[in-house]
PyMOL Python script that loads the backbone (N, CA, C, O; Angstrom):
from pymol import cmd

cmd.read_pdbstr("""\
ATOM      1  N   UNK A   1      -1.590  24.121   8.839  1.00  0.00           N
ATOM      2  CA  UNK A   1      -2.397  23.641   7.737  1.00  0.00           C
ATOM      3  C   UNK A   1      -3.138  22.383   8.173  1.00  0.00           C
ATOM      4  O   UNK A   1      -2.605  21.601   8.960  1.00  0.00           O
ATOM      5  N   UNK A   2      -4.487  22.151   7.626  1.00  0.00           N
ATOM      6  CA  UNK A   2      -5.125  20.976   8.508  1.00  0.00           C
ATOM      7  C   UNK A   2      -5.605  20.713   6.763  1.00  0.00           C
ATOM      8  O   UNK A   2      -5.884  21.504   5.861  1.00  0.00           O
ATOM      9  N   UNK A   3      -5.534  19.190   6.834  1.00  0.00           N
ATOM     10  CA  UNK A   3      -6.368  18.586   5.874  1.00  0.00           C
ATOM     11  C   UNK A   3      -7.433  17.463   6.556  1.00  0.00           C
ATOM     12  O   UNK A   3      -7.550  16.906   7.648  1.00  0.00           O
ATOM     13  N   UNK A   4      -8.098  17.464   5.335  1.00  0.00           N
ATOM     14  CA  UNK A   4      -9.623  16.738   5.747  1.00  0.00           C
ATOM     15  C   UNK A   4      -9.064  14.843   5.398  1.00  0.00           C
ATOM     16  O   UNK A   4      -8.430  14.273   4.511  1.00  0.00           O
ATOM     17  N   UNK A   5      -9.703  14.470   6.584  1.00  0.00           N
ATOM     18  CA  UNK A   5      -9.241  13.332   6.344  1.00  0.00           C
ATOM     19  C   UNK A   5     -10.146  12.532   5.391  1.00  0.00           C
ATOM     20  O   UNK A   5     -11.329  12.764   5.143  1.00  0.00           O
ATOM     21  N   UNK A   6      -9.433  11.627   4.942  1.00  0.00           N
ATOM     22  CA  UNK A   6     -10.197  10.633   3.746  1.00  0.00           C
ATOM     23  C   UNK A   6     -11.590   9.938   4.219  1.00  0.00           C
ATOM     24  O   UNK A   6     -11.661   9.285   5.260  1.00  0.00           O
ATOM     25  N   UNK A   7     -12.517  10.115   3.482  1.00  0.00           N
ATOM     26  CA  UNK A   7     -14.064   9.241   4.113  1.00  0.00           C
ATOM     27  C   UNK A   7     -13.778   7.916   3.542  1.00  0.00           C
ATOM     28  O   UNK A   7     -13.739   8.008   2.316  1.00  0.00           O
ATOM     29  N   UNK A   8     -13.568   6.740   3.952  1.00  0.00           N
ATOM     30  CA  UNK A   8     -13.351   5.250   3.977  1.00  0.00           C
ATOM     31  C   UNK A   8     -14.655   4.788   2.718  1.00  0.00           C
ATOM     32  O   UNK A   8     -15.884   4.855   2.741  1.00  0.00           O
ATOM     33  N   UNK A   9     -13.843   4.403   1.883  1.00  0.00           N
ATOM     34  CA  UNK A   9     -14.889   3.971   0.953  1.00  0.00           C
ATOM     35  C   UNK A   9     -15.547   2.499   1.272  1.00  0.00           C
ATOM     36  O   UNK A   9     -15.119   1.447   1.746  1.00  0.00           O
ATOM     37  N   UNK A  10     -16.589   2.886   0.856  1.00  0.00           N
ATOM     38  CA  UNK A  10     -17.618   1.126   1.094  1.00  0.00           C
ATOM     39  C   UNK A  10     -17.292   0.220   0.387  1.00  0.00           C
ATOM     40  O   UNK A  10     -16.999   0.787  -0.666  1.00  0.00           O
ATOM     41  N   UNK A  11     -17.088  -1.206   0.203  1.00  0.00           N
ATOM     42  CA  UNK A  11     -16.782  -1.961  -1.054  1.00  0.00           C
ATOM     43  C   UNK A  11     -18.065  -2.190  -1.600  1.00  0.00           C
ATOM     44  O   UNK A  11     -18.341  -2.024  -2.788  1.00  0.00           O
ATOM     45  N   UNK A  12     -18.997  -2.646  -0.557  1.00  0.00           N
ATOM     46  CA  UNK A  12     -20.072  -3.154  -0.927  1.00  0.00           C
ATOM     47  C   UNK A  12     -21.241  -1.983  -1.170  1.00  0.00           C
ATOM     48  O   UNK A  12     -21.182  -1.076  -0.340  1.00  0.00           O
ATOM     49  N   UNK A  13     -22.502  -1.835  -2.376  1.00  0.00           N
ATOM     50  CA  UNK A  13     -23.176  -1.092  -2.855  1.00  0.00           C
ATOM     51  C   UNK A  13     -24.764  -1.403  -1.163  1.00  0.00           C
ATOM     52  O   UNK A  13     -24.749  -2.181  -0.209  1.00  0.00           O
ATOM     53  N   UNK A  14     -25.344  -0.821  -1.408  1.00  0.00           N
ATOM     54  CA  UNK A  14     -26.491  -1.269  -0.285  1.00  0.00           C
ATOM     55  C   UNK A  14     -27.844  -0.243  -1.348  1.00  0.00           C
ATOM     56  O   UNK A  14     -27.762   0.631  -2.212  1.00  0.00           O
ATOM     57  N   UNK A  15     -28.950  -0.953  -0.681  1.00  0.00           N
ATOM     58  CA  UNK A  15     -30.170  -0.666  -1.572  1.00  0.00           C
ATOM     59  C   UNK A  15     -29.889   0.801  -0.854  1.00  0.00           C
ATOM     60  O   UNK A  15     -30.800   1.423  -1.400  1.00  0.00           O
ATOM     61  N   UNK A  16     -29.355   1.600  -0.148  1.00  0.00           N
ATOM     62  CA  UNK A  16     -29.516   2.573  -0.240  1.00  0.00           C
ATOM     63  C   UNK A  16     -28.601   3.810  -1.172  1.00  0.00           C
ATOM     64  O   UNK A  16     -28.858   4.999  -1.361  1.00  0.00           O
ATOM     65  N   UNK A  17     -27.574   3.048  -1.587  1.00  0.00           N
ATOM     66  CA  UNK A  17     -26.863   3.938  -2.859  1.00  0.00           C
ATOM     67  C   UNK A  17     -27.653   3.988  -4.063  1.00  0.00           C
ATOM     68  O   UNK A  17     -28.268   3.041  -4.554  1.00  0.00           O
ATOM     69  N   UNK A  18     -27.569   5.516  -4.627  1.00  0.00           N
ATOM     70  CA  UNK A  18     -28.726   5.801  -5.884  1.00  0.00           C
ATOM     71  C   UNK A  18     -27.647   5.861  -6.646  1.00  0.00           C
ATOM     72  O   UNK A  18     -26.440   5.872  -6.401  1.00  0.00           O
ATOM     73  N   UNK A  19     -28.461   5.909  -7.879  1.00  0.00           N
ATOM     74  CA  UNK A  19     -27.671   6.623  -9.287  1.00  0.00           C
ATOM     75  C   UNK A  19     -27.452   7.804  -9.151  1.00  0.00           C
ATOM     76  O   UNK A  19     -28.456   8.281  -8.621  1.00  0.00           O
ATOM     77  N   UNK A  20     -26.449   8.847  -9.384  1.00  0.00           N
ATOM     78  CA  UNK A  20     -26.390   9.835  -9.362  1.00  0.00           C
ATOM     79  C   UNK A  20     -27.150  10.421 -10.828  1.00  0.00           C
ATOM     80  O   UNK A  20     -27.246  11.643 -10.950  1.00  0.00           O
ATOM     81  N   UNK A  21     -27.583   9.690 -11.720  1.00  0.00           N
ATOM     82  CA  UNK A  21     -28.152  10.165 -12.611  1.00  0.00           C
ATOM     83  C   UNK A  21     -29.481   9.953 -12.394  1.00  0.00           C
ATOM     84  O   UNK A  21     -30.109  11.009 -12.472  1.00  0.00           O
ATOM     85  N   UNK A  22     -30.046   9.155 -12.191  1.00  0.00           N
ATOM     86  CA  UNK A  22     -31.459   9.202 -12.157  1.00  0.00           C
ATOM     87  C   UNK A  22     -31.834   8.485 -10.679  1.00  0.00           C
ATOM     88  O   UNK A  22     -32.539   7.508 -10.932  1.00  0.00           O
ATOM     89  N   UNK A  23     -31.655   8.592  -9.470  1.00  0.00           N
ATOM     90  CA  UNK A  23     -31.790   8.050  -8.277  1.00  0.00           C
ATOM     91  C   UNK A  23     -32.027   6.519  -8.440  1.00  0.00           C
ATOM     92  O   UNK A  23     -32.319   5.814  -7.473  1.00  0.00           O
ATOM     93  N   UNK A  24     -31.892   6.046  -9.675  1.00  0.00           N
ATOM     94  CA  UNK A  24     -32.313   4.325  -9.224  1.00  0.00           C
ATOM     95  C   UNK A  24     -31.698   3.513  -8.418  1.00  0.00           C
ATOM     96  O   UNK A  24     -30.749   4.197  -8.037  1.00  0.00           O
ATOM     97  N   UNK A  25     -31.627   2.609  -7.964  1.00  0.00           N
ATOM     98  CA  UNK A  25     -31.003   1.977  -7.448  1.00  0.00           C
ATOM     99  C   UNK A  25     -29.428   1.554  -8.004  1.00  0.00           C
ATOM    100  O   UNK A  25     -29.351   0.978  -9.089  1.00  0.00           O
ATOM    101  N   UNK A  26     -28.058   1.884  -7.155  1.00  0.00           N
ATOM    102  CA  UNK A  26     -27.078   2.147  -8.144  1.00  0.00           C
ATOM    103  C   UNK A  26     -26.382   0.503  -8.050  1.00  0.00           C
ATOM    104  O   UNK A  26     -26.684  -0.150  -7.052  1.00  0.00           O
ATOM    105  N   UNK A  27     -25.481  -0.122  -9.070  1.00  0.00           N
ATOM    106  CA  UNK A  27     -25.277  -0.871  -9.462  1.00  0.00           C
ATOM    107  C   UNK A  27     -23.692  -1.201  -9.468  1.00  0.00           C
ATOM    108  O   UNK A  27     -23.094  -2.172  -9.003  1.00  0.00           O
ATOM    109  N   UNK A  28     -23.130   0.152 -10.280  1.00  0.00           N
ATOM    110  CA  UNK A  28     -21.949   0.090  -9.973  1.00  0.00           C
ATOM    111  C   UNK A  28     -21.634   1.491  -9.655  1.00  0.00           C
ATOM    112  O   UNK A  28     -22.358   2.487  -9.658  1.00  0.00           O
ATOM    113  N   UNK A  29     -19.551   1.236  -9.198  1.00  0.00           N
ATOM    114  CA  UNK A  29     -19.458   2.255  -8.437  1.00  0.00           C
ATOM    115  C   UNK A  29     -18.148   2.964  -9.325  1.00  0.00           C
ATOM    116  O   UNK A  29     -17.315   2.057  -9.348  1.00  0.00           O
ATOM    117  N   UNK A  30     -17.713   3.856  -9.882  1.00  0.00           N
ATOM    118  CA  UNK A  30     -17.292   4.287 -10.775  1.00  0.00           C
ATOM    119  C   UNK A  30     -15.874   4.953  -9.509  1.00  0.00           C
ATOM    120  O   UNK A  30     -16.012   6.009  -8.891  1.00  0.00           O
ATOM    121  N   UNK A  31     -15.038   4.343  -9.424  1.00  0.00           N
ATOM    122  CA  UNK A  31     -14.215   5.230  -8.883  1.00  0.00           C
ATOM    123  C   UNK A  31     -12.790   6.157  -9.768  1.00  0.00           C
ATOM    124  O   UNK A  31     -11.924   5.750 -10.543  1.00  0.00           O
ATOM    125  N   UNK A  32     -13.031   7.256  -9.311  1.00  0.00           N
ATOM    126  CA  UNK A  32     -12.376   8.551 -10.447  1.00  0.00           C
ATOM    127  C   UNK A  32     -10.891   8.542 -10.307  1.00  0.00           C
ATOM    128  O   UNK A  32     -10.354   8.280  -9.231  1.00  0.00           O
ATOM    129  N   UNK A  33     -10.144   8.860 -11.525  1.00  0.00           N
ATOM    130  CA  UNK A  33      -8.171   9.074 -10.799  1.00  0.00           C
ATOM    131  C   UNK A  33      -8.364  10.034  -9.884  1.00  0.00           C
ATOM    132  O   UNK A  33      -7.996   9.797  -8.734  1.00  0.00           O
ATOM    133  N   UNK A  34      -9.028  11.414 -10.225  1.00  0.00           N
ATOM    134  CA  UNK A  34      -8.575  12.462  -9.315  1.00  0.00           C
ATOM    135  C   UNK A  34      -9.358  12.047  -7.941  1.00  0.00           C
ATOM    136  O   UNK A  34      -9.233  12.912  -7.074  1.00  0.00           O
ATOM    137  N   UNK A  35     -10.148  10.901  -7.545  1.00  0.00           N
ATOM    138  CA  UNK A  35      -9.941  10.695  -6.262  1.00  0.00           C
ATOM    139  C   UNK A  35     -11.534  10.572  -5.542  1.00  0.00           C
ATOM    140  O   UNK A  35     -11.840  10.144  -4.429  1.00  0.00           O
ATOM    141  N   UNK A  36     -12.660  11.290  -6.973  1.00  0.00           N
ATOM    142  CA  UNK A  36     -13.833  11.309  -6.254  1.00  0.00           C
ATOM    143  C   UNK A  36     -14.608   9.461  -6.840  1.00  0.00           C
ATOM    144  O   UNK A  36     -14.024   8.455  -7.244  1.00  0.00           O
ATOM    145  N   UNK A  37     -16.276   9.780  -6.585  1.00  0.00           N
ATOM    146  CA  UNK A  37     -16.838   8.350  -7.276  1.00  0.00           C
ATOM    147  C   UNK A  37     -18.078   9.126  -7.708  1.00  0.00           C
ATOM    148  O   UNK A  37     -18.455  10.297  -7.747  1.00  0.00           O
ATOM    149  N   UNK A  38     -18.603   7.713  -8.063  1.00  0.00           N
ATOM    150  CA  UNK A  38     -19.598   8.319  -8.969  1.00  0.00           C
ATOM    151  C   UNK A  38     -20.627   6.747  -8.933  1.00  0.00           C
ATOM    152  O   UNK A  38     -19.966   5.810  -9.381  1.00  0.00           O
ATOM    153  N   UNK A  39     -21.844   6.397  -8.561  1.00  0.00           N
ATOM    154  CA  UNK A  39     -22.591   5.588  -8.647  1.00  0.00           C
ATOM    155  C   UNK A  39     -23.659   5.511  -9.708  1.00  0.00           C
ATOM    156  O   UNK A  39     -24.425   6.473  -9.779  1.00  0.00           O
ATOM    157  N   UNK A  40     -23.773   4.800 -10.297  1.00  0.00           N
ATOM    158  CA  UNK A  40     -24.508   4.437 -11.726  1.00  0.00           C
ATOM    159  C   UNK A  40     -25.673   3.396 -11.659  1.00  0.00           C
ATOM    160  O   UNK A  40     -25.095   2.345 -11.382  1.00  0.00           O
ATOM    161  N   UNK A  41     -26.873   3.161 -11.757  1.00  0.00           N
ATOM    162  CA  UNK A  41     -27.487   1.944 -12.067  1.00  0.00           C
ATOM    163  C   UNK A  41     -26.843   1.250 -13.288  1.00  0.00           C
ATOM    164  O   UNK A  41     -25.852   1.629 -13.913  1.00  0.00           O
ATOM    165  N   UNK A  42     -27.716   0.002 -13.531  1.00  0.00           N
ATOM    166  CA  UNK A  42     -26.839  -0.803 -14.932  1.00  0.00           C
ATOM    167  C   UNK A  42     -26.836   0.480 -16.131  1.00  0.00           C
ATOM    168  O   UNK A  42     -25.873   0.963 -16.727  1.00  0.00           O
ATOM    169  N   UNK A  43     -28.229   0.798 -16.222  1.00  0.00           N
ATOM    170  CA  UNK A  43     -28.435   1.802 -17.483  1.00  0.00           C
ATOM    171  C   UNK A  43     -27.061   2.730 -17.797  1.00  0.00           C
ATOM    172  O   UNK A  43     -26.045   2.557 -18.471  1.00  0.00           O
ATOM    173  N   UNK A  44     -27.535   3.707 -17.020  1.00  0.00           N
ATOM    174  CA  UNK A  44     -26.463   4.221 -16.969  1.00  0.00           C
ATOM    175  C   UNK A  44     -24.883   4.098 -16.937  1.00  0.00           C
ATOM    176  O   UNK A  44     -24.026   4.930 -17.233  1.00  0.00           O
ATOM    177  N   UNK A  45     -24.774   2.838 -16.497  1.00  0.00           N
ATOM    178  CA  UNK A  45     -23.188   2.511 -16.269  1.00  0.00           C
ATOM    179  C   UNK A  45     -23.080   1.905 -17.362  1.00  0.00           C
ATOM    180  O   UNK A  45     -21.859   1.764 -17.426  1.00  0.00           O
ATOM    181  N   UNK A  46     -23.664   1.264 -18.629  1.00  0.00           N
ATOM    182  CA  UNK A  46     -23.822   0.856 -19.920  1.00  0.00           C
ATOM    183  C   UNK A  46     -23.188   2.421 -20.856  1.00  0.00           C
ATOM    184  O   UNK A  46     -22.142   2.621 -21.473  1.00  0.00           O
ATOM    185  N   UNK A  47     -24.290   3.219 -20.598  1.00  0.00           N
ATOM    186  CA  UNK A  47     -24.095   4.551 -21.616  1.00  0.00           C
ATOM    187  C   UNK A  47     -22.724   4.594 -21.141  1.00  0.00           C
ATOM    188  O   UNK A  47     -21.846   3.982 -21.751  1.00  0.00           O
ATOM    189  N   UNK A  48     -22.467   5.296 -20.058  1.00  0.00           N
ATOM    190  CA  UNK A  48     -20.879   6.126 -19.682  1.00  0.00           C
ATOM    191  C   UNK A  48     -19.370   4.935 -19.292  1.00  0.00           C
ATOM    192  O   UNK A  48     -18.161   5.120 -19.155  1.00  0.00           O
ATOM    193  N   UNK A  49     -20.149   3.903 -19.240  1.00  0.00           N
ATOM    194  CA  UNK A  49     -18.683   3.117 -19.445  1.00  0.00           C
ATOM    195  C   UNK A  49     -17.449   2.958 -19.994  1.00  0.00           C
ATOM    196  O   UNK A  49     -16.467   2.752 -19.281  1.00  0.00           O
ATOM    197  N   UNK A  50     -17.376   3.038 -21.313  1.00  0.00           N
ATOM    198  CA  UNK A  50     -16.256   3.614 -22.408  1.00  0.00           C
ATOM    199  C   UNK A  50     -15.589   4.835 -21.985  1.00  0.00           C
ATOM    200  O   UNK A  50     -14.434   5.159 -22.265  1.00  0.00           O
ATOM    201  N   UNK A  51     -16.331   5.405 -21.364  1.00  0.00           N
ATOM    202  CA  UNK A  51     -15.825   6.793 -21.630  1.00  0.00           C
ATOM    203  C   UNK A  51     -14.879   6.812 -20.100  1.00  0.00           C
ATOM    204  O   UNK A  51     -13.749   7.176 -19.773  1.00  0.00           O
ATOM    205  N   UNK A  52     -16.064   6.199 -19.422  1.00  0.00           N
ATOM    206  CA  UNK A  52     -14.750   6.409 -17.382  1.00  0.00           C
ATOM    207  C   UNK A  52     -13.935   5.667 -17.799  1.00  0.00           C
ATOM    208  O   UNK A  52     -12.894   6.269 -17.536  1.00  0.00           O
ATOM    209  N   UNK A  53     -13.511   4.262 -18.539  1.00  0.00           N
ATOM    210  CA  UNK A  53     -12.685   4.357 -18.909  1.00  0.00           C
ATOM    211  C   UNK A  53     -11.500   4.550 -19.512  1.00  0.00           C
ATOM    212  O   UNK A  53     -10.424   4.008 -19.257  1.00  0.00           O
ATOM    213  N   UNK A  54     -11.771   5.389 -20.363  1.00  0.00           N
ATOM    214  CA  UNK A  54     -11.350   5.931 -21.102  1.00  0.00           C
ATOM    215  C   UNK A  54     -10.494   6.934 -20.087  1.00  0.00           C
ATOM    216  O   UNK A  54      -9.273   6.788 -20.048  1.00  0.00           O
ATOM    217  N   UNK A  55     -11.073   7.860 -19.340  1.00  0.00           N
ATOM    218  CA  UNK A  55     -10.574   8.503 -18.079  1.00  0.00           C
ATOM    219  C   UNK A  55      -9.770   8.109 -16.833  1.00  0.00           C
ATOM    220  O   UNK A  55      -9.287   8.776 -15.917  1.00  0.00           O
ATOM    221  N   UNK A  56      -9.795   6.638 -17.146  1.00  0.00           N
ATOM    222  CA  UNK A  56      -8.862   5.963 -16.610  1.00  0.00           C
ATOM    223  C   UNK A  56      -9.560   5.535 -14.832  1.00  0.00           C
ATOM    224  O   UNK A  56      -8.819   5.320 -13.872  1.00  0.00           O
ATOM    225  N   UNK A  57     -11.179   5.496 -14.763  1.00  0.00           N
ATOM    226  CA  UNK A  57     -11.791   4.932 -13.679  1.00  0.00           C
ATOM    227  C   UNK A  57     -12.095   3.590 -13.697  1.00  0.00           C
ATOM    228  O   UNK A  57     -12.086   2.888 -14.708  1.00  0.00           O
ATOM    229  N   UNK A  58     -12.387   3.200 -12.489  1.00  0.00           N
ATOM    230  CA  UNK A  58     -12.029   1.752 -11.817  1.00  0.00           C
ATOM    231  C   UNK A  58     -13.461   1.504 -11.662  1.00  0.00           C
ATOM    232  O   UNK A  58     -14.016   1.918 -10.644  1.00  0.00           O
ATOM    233  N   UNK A  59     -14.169   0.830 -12.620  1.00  0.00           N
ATOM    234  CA  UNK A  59     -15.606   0.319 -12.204  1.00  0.00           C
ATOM    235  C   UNK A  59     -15.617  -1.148 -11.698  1.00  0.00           C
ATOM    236  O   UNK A  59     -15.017  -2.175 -12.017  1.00  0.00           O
ATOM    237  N   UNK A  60     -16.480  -0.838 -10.844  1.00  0.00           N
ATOM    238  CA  UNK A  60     -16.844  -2.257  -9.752  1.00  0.00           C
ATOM    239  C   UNK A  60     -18.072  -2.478  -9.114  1.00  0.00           C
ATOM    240  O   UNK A  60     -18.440  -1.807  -8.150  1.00  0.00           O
ATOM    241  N   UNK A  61     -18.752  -3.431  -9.630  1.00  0.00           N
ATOM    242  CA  UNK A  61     -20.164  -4.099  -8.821  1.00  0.00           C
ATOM    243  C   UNK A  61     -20.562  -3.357  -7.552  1.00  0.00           C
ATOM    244  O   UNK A  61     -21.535  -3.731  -6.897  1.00  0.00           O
TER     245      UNK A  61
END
""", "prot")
cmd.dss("prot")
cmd.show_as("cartoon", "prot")
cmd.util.cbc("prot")
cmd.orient("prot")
C-alpha cells in the first residue's frame, strides 16, 4: 500500500494565491478538519466565515 505524501502547507499567502471564488487576490486561508484548504479574498472570507467556522476551520491571514 503506498500513500501520497502530505504537500507542506505555506504559512505565508503570496500575490500569487487567488480566491477560489472569484480569482482575486486571496487574503485568507481557510484550513478544513477533513484536511483540505480553501483561499478566499476579504469579500468572500466575510460572506463564508460563520459558516467554516461553524465547520470547525482554522482561518488565517
Amino acid at each position: 500500500m503506498t500513500t501520497a505524501a502530505a504537500r507542506p502547507i505555506r504559512t505565508t499567502l503570496t500575490r500569487h494565491d487567488r480566491c477560489d471564488r472569484c480569482n482575486a487576490a486571496a487574503q485568507v486561508r481557510a484550513l478544513l478538519p477533513a484536511g483540505g484548504e480553501l483561499l478566499f479574498c476579504g469579500h468572500h472570507a466575510r460572506a463564508h466565515a460563520a459558516r467554516l467556522r461553524e465547520m470547525g476551520a482554522d482561518l488565517s491571514p
